[in-house]
C-alpha positions in Angstrom: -77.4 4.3 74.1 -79.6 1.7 72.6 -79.9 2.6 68.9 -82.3 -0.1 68.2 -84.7 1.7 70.3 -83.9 4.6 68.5 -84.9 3.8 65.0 -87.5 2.0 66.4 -89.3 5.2 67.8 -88.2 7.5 64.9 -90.0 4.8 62.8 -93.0 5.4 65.1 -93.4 9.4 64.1 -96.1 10.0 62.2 -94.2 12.3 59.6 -91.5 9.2 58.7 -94.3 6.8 58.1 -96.2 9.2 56.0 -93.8 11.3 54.1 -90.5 10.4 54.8 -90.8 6.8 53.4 -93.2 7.5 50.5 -90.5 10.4 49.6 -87.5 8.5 49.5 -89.6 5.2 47.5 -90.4 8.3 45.1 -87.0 9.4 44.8 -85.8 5.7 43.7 -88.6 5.5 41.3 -87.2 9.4 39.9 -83.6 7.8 39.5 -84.8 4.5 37.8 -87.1 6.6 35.2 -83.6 8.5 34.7 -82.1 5.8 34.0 -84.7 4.3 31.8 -84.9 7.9 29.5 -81.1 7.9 29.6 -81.3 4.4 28.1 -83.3 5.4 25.2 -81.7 8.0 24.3 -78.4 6.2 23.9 -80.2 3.2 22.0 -79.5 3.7 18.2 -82.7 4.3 17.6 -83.5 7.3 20.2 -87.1 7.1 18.3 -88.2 4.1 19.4 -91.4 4.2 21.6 -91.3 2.4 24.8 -94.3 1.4 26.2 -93.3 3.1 29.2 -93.4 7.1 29.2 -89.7 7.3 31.0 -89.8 10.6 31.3 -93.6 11.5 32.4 -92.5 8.5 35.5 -89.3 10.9 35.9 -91.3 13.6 36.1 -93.7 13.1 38.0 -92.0 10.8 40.6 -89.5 13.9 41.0 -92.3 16.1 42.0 -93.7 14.0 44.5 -90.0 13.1 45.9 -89.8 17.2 46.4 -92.4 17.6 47.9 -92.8 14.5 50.1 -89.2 15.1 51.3 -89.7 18.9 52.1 -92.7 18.1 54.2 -90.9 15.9 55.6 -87.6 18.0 56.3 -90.6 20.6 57.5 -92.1 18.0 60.1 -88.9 17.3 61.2 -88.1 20.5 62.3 -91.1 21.0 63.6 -90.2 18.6 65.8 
């Protein structure tokens, strides 16, 4: 079994390119704003504005990862 060929014509599916990808890109961005809020809250000064909104990119990047991925899990099995 060739399993270069493989990925190479799972990457060619629409529903990878499309959702899959974007889902899991948005899934890294959800754990890095995580990790950013979780920064600030341990800072000693918890009050202290960043100028990035740590949790609104948490937020919302976990939405999209959900829903991106569960398209994605539904295309696949859709198959």
């Amino acid at each position: 079994m060739d399993w270069q060929a493989t990925i190479r014509d799972g990457l060619d599916e629409d529903w990878v390119r499309y959702l899959l990808l974007p889902g899991l890109a948005a899934l890294a961005l959800a754990l890095a704003g995580w990790r950013g809020e979780r920064r600030r809250k341990l800072r000693s000064d918890p009050d202290a504005v960043s100028w990035v909104p740590w949790m609104a990119v948490t937020f919302w990047s976990t939405f999209a990862a959900l829903f991106l991925l569960g398209m994605a899990l539904k295309a696949w099995l859709a198959g």
